[in-house]
N, C-alpha and C positions, 0 to 999 in steps of 0.2 A: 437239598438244603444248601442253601450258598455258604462258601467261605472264607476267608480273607487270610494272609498269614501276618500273624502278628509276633515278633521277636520270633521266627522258628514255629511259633504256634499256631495250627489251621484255628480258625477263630470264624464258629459255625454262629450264625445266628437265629437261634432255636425259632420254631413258629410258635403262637402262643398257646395253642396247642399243649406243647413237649413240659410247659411247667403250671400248667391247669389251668389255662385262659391269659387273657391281658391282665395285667399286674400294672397297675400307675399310670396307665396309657404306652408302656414299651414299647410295641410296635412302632407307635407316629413316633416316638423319640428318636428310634432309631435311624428310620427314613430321613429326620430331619437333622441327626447330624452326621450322616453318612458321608455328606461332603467335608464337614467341616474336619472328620477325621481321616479325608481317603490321604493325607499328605503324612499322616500320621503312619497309616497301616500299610502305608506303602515302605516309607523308609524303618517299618520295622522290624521287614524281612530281612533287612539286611546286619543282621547281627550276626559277632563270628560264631561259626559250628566244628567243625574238622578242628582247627587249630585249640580250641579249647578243650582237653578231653577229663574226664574227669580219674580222680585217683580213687583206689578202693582202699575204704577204710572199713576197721571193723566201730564196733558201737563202744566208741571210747569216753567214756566220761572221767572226770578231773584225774581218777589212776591209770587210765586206761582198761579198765576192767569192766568186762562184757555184763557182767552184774550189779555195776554201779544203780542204784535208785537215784540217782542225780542224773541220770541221763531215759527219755522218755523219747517215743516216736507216734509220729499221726498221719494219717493221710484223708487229704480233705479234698483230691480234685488238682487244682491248679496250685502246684506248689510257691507260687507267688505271692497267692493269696492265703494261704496257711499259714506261709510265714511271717506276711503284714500283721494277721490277728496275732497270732505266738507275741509277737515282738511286744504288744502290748498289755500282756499277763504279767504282774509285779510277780518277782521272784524267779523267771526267766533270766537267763545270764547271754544265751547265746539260742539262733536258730541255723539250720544250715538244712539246703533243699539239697533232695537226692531221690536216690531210686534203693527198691529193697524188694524181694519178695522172688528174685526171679532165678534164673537157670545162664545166664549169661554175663562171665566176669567182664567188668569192667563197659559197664554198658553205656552209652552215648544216648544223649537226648535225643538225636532222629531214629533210633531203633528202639528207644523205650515207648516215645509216641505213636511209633505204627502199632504199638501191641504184638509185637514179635519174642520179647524177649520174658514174658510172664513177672515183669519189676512192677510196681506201683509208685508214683510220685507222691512223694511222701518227705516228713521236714522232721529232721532228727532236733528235739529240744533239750536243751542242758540247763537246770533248774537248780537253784540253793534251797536244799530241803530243809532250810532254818527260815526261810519265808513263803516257801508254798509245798506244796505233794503232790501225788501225780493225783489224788482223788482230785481235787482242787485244779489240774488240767484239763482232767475227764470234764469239770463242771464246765471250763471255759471251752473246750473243743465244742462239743455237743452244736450250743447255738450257731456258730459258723459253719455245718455243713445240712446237705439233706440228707437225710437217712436213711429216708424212706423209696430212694429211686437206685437199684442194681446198677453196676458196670456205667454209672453215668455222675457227673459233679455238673450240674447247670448246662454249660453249651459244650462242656469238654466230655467226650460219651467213650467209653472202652470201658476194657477190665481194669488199662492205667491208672486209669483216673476213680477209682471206685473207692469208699470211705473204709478206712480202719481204723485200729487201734493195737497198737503189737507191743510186747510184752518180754522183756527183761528177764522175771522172775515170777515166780509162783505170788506174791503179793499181789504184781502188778497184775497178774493174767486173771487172780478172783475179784479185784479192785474194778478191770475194766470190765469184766462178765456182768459183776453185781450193778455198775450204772447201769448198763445197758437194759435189764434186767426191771431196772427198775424205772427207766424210762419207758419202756416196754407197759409194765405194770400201770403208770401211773393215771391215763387214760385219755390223755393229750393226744395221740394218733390211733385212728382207727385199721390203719395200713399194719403191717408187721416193720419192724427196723431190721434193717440187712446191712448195716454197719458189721463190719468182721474183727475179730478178735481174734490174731494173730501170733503165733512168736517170733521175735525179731530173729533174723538172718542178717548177713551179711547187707552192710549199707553203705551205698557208694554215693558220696558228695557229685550233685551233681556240676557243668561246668561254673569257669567263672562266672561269667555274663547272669547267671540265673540265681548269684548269692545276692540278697539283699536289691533284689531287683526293684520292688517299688521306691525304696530310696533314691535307686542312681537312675531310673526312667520313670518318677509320678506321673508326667503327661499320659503316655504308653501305658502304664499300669493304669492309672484311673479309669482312660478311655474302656481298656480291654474288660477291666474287673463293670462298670456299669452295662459293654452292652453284652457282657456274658450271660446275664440276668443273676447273676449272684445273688446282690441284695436285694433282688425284687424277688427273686424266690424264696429265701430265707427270712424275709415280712411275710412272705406265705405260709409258709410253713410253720412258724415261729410267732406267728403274731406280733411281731417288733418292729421298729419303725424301720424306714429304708435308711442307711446310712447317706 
């Protein structure tokens, strides 16, 4: 499978195959702006890495206290793109991409990408729970990831990049069980959902360059998130329109 690096990121471009056939016509799209993006994916390698390292934090919300319900975690794949949807749930205050899950302090985004260090990319949410909940998160995650695909988020494929939901507190850990449970239930997919429910461990912000990345790079972001097949999977899956 060919790859390209995009900001740091190999950036595979799945066959139509890997997400259950052509979706939109993706393939010719892709062929057809391959050029018009190589000036793109070229100069996107070149973002800093070594100099940007990230710091370890624990899961601090407004007190700092590992048990805050003001403070929620998800992992959807490309922490990019978690964080673009997060950002547009009313009652979100703050998102912040990083790594969680693994065996190795203070882990750097080219060792979390090789799948070396057992972290998953994932986006720590900080929420005012006088205008949303974490049920009310659970509702808004869901439609932005696949659920139904192990150890893989659209063209980003590891155990990295695989769907969670990790948990705080006893609330939150029956809160995420019972969506899932009942997305499971409801009879929308015939596959099983292997979304995992988690408890949060130690999470480390990942570097600068990758806070608020579709902000300060939409070209880059746009490019990377259409020909990942994100939303053409997620009309898949989801039956929703292509964003």
């Amino acid at each position: 499978m060919p790859g390209f690096c995009v900001s740091g990121k190999t950036l595979h471009l799945p066959a139509a195959r890997d997400i259950g056939g052509p979706v939109g016509g993706r393939p010719r799209a892709l062929l057809g702006g391959l050029l018009l993006g190589l000036g793109i994916l070229l100069s996107a390698c070149e973002q800093p890495g070594d100099g940007s390292q990230p710091i370890a934090a624990g899961p601090a919300g407004p007190s700092g206290a590992a048990s805050s319900t003001n403070v929620a975690i998800f992992a959807g794949g490309c922490f990019w793109c978690t964080e673009a949807d997060f950002d547009k749930v009313p009652g979100v205050i703050s998102t912040t991409s990083g790594y969680i899950g693994g065996t190795v302090p203070n882990p750097t985004y080219k060792q979390v990408s090789a799948g070396k260090t057992g972290h998953i990319e994932a986006v720590q949410v900080r929420f005012d729970p006088a205008k949303t909940s974490f049920i009310k998160l659970l509702a808004a995650f869901w439609p932005t990831i696949d659920p139904l695909t192990p150890n893989r988020q659209f063209c980003d494929s590891g155990s990295q990049y695989r769907s969670a939901i990790f948990y705080y507190n006893e609330d939150q850990k029956r809160q995420g069980e019972a969506s899932k449970a009942e997305l499971q239930s409801s009879g929308r997919f015939s596959q099983p959902i292997v979304t995992d429910i988690l408890p949060a461990t130690e999470f480390y912000p990942a570097e600068d360059y990758h806070q608020d990345y579709y902000k300060k790079n939409p070209i880059r972001y746009s490019y990377y998130r259409s020909n990942c097949g994100r939303d053409a999977r997620l009309a898949e899956v989801w039956g929703l329109s292509k964003k």
